[in-house]
C-alpha positions in Angstrom: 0.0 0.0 0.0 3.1 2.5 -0.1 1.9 3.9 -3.1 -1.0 5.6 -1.5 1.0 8.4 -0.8 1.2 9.5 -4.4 -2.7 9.6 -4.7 -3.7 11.1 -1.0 -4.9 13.5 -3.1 -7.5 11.6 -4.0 -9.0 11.3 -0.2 -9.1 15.2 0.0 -11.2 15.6 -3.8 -13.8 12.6 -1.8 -13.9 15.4 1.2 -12.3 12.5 3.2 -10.1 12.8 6.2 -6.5 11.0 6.1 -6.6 8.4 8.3 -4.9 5.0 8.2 -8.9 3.6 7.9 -9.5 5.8 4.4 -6.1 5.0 3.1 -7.4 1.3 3.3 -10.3 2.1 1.8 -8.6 4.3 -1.2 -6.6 0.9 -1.9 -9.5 -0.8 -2.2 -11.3 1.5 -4.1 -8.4 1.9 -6.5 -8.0 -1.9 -6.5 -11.6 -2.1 -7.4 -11.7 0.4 -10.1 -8.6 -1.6 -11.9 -9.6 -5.0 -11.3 -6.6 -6.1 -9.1 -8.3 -7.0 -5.8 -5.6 -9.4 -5.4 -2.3 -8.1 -6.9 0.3 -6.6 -4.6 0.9 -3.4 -4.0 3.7 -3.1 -6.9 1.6 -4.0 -9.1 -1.2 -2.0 -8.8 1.5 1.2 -8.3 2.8 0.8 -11.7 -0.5 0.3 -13.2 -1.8 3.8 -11.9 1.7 5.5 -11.9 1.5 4.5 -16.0 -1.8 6.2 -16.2 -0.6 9.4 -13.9 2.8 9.6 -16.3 0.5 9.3 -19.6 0.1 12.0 -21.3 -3.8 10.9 -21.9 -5.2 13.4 -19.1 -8.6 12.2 -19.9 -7.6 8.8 -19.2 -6.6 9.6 -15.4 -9.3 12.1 -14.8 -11.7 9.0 -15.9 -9.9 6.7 -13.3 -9.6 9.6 -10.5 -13.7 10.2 -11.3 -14.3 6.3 -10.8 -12.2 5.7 -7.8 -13.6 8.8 -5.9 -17.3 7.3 -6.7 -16.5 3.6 -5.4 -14.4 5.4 -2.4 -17.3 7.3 -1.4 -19.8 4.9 -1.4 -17.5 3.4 1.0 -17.3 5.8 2.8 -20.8 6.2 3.4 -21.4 2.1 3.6 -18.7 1.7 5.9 
């Protein structure tokens, strides 16, 4: 999960508070949203750290839109 720290970002744009709880729940949302439930950490950082260094901008505002929707609905669910 050491990637997290590249994407906190992502907690603040959900309105979420950075906590070791929501950085659990970013990796799983992130996880989610790519379909690597079970990879490890590395391998789910260079999948998104691809998609941060592309120059596709849409691309990553797509995935940032889609992992802030599933994070907040976890939020909310608990």
């Amino acid at each position: 999960m050491s990637y997290i720290i590249h994407i906190i970002g992502m907690l603040d744009k959900a309105g979420a508070e950075r906590n070791p709880h929501n950085k659990m729940l970013l990796d799983q949302s992130v996880r989610e949203v790519l379909g690597m439930q079970r990879a490890d950490w590395q391998e789910v950082w260079a999948k998104v750290k691809a998609m941060m260094q592309s120059p596709d901008r849409e691309k990553w505002n797509l995935f940032e839109g889609q992992v802030k929707r599933v994070l907040i609905k976890k939020l909310i669910t608990g």
